[in-house]
C-alpha positions as CSV (number, residue, x, y, z in Angstrom):
1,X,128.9,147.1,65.8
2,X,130.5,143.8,65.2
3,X,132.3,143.1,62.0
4,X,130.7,141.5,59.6
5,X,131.6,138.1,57.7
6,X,131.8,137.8,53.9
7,X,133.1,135.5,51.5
8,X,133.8,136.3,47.7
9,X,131.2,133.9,45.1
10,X,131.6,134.2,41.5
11,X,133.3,137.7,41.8
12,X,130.5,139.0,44.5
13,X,130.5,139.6,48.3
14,X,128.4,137.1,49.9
15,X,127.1,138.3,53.8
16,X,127.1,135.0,56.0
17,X,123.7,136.7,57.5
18,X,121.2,139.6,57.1
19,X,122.5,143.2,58.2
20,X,120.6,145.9,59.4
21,X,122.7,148.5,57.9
22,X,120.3,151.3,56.0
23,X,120.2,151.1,52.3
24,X,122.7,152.7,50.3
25,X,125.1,152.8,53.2
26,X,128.9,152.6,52.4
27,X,131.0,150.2,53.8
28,X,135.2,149.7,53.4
29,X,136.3,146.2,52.7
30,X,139.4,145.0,53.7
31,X,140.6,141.6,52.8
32,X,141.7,139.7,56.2
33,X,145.0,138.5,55.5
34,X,145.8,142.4,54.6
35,X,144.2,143.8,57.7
36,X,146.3,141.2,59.8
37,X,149.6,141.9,58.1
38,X,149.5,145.3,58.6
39,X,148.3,145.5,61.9
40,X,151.5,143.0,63.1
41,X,150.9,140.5,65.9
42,X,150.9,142.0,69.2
43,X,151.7,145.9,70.6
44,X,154.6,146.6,72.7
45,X,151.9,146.0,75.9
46,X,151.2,142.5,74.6
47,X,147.7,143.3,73.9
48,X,145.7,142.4,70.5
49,X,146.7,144.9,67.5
50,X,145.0,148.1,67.3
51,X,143.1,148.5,63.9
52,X,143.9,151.9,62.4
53,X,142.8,153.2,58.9
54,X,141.3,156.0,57.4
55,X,138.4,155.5,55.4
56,X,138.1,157.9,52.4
57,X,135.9,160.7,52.5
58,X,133.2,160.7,48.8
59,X,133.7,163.3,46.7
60,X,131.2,165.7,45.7
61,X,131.4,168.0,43.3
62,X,130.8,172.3,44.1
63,X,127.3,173.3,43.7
64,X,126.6,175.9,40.6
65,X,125.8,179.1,42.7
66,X,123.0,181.4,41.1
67,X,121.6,184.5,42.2
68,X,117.7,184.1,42.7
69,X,116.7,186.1,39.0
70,X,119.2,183.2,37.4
71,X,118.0,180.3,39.6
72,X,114.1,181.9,38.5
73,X,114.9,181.6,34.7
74,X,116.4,178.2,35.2
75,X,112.9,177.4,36.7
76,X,110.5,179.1,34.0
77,X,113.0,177.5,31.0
78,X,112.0,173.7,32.3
């Protein structure tokens, strides 16, 4: 997928075009200037700089576990 162009309006991220991506998708923002400062200029090859970053994983929280009488009496008490 190609990266996709934004620019900041009145405190909001502005696409330059329509996306495909599905609804509710996440998606990590880097500003450019950032990206490009810590990626350097060129590898020791002479090749363009190698992007590299971890995207955090979301947090969920444990599921309550219930044995099936419990998860019954949950049911019949809503």
């Amino acid at each position: 997928m190609q990266p996709l162009q934004a620019v900041v309006k009145n405190g909001r991220i502005v696409l330059d075009a329509p996306t495909d991506l599905p609804e509710g998708e996440i998606v990590a923002l880097i500003p450019l200037e950032e990206l490009l400062a810590e990626a350097g200029d060129v590898d020791d090859d002479g090749n363009e700089p190698v992007f590299r970053f971890e995207i955090p994983q979301p947090q969920f929280r444990k599921p309550k576990m219930l044995d099936a009488s419990a998860l019954l009496d949950e049911i019949r008490s809503l």
